[in-house]
C-alpha positions as CSV (number, residue, x, y, z in Angstrom):
1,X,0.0,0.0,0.0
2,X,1.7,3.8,-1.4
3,X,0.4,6.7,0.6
4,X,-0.4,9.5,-2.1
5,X,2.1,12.5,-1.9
6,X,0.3,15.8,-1.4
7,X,3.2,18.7,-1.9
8,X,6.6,18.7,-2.1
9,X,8.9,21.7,-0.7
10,X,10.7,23.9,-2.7
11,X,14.4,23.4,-2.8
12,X,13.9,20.2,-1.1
13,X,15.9,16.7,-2.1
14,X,12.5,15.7,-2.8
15,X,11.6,18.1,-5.4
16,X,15.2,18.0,-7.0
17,X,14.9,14.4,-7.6
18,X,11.9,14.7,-9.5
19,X,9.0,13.8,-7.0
20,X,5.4,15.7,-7.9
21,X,2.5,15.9,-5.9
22,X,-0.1,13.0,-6.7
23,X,2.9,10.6,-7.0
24,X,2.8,8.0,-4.6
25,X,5.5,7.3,-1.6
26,X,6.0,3.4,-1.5
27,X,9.1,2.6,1.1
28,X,12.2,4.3,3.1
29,X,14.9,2.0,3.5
30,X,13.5,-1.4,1.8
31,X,10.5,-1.2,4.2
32,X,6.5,-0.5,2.7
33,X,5.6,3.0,4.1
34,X,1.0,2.6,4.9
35,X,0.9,6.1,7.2
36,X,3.0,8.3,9.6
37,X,3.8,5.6,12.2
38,X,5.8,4.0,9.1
39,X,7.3,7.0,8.0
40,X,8.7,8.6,11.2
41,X,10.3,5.2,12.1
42,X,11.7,4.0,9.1
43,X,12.9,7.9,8.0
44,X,14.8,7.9,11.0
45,X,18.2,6.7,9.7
46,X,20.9,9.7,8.3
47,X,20.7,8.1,5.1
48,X,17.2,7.2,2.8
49,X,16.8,4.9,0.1
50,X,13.6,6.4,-1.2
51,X,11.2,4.4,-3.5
52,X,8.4,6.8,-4.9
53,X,5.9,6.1,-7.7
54,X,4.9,8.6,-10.5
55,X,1.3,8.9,-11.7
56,X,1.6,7.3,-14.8
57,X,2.6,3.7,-13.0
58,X,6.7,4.4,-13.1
59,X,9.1,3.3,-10.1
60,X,11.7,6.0,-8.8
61,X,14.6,6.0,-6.4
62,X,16.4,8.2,-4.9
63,X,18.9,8.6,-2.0
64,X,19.7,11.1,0.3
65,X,20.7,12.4,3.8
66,X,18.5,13.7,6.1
67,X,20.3,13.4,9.9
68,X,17.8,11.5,11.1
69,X,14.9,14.1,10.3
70,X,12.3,13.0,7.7
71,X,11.1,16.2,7.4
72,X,14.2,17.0,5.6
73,X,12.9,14.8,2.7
74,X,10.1,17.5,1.5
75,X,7.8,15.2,0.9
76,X,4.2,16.7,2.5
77,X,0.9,14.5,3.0
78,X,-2.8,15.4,3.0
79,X,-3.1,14.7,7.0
80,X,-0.4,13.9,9.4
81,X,-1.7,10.2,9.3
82,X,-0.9,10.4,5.7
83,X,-4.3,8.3,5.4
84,X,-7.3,8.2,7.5
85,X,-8.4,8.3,11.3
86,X,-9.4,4.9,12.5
87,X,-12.7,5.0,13.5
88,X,-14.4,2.5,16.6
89,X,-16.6,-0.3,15.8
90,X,-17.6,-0.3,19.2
91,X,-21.4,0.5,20.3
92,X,-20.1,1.2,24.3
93,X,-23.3,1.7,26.1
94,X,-21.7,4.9,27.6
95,X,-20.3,6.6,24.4
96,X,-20.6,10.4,24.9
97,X,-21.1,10.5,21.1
98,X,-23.9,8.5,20.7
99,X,-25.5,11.4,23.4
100,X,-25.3,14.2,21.3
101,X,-28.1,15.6,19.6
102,X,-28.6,16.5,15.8
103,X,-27.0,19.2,13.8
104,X,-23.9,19.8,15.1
105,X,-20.7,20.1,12.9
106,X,-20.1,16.6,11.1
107,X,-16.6,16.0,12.9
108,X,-18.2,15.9,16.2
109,X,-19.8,12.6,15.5
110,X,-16.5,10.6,14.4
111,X,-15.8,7.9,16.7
112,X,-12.1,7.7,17.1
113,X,-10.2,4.5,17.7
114,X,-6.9,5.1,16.3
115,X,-3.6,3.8,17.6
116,X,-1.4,6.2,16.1
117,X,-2.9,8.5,17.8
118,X,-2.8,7.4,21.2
119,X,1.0,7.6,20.4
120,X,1.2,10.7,19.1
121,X,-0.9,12.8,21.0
122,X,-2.3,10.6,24.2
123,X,-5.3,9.4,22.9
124,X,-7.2,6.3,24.4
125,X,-8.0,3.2,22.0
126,X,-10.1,0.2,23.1
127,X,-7.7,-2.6,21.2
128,X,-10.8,-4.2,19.7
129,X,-9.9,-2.5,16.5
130,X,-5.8,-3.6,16.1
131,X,-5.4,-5.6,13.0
132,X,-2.8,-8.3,13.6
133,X,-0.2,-6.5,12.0
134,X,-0.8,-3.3,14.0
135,X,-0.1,-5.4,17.0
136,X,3.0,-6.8,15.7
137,X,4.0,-2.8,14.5
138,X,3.4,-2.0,18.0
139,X,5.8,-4.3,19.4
140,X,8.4,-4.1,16.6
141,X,8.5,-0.5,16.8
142,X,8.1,-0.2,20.4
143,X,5.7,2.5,20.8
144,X,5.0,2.9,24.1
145,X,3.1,4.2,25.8
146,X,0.0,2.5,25.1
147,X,-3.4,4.6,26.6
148,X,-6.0,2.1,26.8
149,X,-9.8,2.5,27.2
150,X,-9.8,-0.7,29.7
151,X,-12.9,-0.1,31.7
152,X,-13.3,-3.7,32.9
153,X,-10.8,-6.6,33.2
154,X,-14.0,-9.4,33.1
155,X,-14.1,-10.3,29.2
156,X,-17.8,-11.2,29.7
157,X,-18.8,-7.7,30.7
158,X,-16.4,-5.8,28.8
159,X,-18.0,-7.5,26.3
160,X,-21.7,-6.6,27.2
161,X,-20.8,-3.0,28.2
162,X,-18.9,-2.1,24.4
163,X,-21.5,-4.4,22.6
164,X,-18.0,-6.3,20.7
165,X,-18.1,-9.6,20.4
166,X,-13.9,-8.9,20.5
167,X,-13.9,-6.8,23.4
168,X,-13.3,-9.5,25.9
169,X,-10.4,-11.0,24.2
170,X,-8.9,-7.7,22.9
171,X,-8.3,-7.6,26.9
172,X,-5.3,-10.3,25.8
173,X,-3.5,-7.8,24.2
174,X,-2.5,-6.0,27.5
175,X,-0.4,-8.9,28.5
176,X,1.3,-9.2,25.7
177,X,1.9,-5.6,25.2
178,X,3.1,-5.9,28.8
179,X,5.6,-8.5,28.3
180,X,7.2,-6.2,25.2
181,X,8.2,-3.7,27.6
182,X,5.5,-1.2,26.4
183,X,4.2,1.0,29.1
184,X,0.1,1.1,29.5
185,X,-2.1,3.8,30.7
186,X,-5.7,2.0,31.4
187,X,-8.7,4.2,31.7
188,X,-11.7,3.1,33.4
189,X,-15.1,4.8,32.5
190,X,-17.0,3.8,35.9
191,X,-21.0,3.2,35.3
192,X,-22.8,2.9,38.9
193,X,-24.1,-1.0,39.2
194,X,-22.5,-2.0,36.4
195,X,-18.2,-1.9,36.4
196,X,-18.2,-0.4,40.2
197,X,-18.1,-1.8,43.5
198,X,-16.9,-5.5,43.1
199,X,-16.3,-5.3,39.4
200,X,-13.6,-2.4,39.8
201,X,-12.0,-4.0,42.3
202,X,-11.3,-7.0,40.2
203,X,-9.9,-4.6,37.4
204,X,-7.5,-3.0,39.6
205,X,-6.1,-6.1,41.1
206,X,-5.9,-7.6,37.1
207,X,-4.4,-4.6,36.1
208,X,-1.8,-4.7,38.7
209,X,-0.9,-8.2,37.9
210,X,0.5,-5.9,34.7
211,X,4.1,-4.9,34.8
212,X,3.4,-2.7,31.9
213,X,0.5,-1.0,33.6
214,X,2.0,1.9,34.9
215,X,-1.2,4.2,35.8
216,X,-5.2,3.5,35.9
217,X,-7.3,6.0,36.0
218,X,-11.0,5.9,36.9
219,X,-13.5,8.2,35.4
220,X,-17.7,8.5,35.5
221,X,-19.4,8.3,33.0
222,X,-20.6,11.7,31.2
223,X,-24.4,11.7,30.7
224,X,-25.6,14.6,28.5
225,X,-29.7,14.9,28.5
226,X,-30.2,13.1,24.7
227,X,-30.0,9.5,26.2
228,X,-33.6,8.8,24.7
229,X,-33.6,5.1,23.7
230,X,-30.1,4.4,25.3
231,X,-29.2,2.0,27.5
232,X,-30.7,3.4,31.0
233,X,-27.5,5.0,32.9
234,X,-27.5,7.5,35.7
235,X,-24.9,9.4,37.4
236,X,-23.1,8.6,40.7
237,X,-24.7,9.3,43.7
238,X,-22.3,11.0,46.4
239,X,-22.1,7.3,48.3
240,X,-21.6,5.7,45.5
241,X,-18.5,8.1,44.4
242,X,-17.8,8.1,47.9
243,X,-17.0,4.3,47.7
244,X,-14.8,4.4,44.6
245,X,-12.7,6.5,46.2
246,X,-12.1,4.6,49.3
247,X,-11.8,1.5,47.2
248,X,-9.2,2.9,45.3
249,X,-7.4,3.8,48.5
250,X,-7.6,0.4,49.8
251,X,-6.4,-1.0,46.7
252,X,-3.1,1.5,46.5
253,X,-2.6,1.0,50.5
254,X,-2.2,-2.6,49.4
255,X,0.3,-2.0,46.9
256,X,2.4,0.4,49.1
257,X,2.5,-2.1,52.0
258,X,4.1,-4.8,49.2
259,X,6.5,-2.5,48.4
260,X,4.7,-1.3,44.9
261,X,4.0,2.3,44.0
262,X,0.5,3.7,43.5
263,X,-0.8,2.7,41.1
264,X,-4.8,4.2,40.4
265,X,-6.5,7.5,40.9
266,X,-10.3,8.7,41.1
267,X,-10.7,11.6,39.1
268,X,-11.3,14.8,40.7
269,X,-14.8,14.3,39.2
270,X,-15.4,11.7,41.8
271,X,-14.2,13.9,44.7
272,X,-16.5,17.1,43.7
273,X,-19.3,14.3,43.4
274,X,-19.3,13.0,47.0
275,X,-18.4,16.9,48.1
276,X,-14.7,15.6,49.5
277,X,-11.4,17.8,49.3
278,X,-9.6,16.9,46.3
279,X,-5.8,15.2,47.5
280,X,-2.8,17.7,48.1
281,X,-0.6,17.8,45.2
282,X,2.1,15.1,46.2
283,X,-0.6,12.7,46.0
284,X,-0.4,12.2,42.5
285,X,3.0,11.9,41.8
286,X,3.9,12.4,38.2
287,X,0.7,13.2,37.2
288,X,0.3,10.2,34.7
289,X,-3.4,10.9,33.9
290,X,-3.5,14.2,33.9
291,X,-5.4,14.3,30.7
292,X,-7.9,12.4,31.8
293,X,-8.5,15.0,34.7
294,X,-6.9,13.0,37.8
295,X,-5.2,15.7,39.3
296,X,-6.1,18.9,37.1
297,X,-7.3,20.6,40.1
298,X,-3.9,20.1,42.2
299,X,-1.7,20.7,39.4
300,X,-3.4,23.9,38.0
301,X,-3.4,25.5,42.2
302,X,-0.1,24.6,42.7
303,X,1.4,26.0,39.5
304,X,-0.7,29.6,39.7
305,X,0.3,29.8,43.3
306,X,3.9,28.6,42.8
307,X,3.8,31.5,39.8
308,X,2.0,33.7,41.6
309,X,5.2,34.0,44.4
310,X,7.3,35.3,42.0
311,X,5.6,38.2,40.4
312,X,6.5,41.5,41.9
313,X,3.7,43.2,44.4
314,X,2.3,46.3,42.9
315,X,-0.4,49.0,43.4
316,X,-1.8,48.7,40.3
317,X,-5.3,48.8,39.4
318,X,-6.9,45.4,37.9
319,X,-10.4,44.8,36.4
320,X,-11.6,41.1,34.7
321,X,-14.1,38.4,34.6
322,X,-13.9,34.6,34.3
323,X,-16.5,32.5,33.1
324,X,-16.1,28.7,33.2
325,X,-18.2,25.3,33.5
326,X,-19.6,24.8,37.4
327,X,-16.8,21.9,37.6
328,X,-13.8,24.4,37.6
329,X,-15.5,27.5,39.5
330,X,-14.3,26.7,43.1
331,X,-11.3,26.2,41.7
332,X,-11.1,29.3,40.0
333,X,-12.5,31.3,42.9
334,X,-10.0,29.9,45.2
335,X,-7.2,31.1,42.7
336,X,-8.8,34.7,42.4
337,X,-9.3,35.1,45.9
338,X,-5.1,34.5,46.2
339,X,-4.4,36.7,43.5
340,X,-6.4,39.3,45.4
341,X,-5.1,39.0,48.1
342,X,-1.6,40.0,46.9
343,X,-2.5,42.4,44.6
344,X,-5.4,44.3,47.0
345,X,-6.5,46.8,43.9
346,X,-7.8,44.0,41.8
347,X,-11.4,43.8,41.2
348,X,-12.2,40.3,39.7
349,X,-15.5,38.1,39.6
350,X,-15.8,34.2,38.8
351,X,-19.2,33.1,36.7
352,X,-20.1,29.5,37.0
353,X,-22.0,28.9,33.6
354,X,-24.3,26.0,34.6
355,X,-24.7,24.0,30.7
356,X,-28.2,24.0,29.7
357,X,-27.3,22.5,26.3
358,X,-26.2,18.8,27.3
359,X,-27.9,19.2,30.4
360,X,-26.8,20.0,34.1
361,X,-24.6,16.8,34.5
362,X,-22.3,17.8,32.5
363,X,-19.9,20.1,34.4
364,X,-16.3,20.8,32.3
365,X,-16.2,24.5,30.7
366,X,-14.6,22.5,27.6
367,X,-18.6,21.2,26.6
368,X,-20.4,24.4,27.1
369,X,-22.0,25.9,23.8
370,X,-21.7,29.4,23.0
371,X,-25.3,30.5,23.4
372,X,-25.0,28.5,27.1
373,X,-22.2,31.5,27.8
374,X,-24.3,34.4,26.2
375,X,-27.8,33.1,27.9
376,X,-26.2,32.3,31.1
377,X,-24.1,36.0,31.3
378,X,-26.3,38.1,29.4
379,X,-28.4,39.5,32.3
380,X,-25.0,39.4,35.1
381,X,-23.4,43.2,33.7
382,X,-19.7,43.5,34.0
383,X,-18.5,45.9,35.6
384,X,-14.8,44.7,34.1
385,X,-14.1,45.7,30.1
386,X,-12.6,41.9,30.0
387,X,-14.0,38.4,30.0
388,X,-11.3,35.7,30.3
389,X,-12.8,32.4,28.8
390,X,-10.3,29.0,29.0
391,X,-9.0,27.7,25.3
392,X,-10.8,24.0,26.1
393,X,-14.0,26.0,25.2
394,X,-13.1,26.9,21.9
395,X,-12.3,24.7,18.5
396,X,-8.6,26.0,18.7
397,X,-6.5,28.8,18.4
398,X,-7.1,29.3,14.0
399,X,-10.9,28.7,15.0
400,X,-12.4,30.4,18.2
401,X,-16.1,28.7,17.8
402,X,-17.6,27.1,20.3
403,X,-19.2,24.1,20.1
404,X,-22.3,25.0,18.6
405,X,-20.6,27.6,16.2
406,X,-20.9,30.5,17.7
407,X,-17.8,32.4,17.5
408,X,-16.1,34.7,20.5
409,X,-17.0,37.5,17.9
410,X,-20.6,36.7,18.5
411,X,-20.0,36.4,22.3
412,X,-18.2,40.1,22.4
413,X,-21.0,41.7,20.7
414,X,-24.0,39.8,22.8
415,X,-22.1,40.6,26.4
416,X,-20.6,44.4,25.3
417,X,-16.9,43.2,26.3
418,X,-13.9,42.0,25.3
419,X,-12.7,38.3,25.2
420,X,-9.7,37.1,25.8
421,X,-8.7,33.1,25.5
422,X,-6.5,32.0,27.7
423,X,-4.7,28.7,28.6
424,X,-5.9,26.6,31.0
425,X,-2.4,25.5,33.3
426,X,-1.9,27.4,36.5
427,X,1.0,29.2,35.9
428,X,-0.2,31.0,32.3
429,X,-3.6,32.2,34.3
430,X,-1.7,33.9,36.6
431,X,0.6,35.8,34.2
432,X,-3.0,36.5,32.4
433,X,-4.3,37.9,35.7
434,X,-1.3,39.8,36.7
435,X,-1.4,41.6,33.2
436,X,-4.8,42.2,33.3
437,X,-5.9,45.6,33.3
């Protein structure tokens, strides 16, 4: 299989040899190139044998030097897959997709299950949808680490709950990944009454029978309001979160009196769902699931306060507004209130926006819709010219739309103030807060 080549660079070895756009890339080295994974592995070496394919059918070859950087080739391809996302062939029955309503933009709706890009940018894959020589890739190339969407350990109901026939013995695949040497990070979307209780407490103990398992995380499910004809799910109640934490306690307590590190960690969802204090910030170590939001919380206090010692007292005068999901408002009060309190002259509020789109269990500023921010802040008045509003909210930096395409133009003109993104880690929001004005 050739992967299609979309530009070339000018000037590049590429383009001097003769390769075109629409020609075809077919191996580096003596070894068939299928998508990025191939490339940046097999491009690696200082010197390239290049095999490349013109339109009209023609083999080509080149050679040339690149120190190790295939970039240096010149060759460009339509994605940075070079082909197409994976998608899952899984019908979990708590996928946040299958919860969202109609009309939304198109990409919102793609399930993605794609190993490359739990390599290359952290996300999770299930393993029911690795072809046998994706596994063997895996271990040849030693791509590690793995971040894998466990959520149970018993085949049977790993089965049942992603409605795969190959779910339960996908689970296979950890051991062997395992005994390769390739780090795992297992995920574990918690449902109440169905992978809780005595169910997690298997997983962990499986999972820590793991060498390669280096971190679990345990998340709850997200419920939106558009679960019409779903299977019948509900939220945690504040026991029931209550209990995973303390299982998950008992469970590392275990390990550390063997000897072991810790090895699992509730999300801080679980904590702010049975009302507990979230854990100080040694708890968490490295932070190996801090995507997954164990730790946010911790991580983002301590670096603002940690940055927050080292910027000069002044007497200056500072005005501006935060608005963020009801999830992260405590938090962001807390932080305010310290920033006041070093800098007296600063007049600040925090607005939780409660998300009336999705419905009130869902809590993270990063799924609130555009018209949830204008509808929820409209009748408030600021008394600050500035709103701050986190990046999560937003499609990306080239794109500020939220969710429901409203852009931060349309939010400026709705509230009569300005809007400025800002990044979400501790020690950027208080730079942002200390150059506020």
């Amino acid at each position: 299989m050739a992967v299609e080549i979309y530009n070339v660079k000018k000037g590049s070895p590429a383009e001097k040899k003769g390769v075109r756009p629409g020609d075809r890339l077919i191996s580096v080295n003596g070894r068939e190139i299928d998508d990025v994974l191939d490339y940046r592995f097999y491009a690696r070496e200082d010197r390239l044998r290049v095999v490349w394919q013109r339109a009209d059918g023609r083999e080509k070859r080149f050679s040339v030097r690149t120190d190790g950087d295939p970039d240096a080739i010149g060759m460009e391809f339509e994605t940075y897959l070079m082909d197409r996302h994976h998608s899952c062939r899984n019908h979990c029955i708590f996928c946040f997709i299958d919860q969202l309503p109609k009309g939304l933009r198109p990409s919102l709706y793609f399930k993605d299950d794609d190993s490359r890009l739990s390599f290359l940018f952290g996300n999770y894959i299930t393993l029911t949808n690795l072809t046998p020589r994706e596994v063997e890739r895996i271990i040849e190339m030693h791509i590690s680490p793995i971040n894998a969407s466990v959520h149970t350990m018993d085949p049977a109901l790993r089965v049942r709950m992603m409605k795969n026939p190959k779910a339960g013995e996908s689970l296979l695949l950890l051991r062997r990944f395992s005994d390769a040497g390739i780090d795992i990070n297992a995920q574990l979307v918690l449902c109440p009454g169905v992978n809780d209780g005595e169910a997690l407490g298997y997983s962990l103990e499986q999972l820590s029978l793991l060498s390669g398992v280096k971190s679990v995380a345990a998340v709850p499910v997200g419920l939106t309001k558009f679960r019409e004809g779903l299977f019948p799910l509900r939220r945690f109640t504040p026991a029931e979160a209550a209990a995973v934490i303390d299982r998950i306690d008992a469970f590392n307590e275990t390990l550390t009196a063997a000897g072991r590190e810790k090895l699992a960690y509730p999300s801080d969802e679980f904590y702010q769902l049975c009302g507990r204090d979230l854990p100080p910030y040694e708890y968490y170590g490295d932070f190996p699931q801090l995507d997954n939001g164990v730790g946010l919380c911790a991580a983002t206090e301590h670096d603002f306060l940690e940055a927050l010692e080292t910027l000069p007292p002044d007497d200056v005068p500072r005005c501006f507004s935060l608005a963020t999901g009801t999830a992260a408002a405590p938090l962001l009060q807390k932080l305010t209130a310290a920033f006041c309190r070093k800098f007296p002259r600063t007049k600040t509020e925090v607005y939780a926006v409660e998300n009336r789109f999705f419905g009130p269990d869902v809590t993270v500023a990063g799924l609130l819709t555009g018209r949830d921010l204008i509808d929820g802040l409209r009748d408030r008045g600021f008394d600050c010219p500035r709103l701050l509003l986190p990046s999560v909210m937003f499609k990306g930096k080239d794109e500020p739309v939220f969710l429901d395409d409203v852009s931060k133009a349309d939010v400026e003109a709705a509230l009569h103030t300005l809007v400025t993104v800002t990044d979400c880690d501790g020690g950027t929001l208080a730079e942002i807060f200390y150059e506020a004005d």
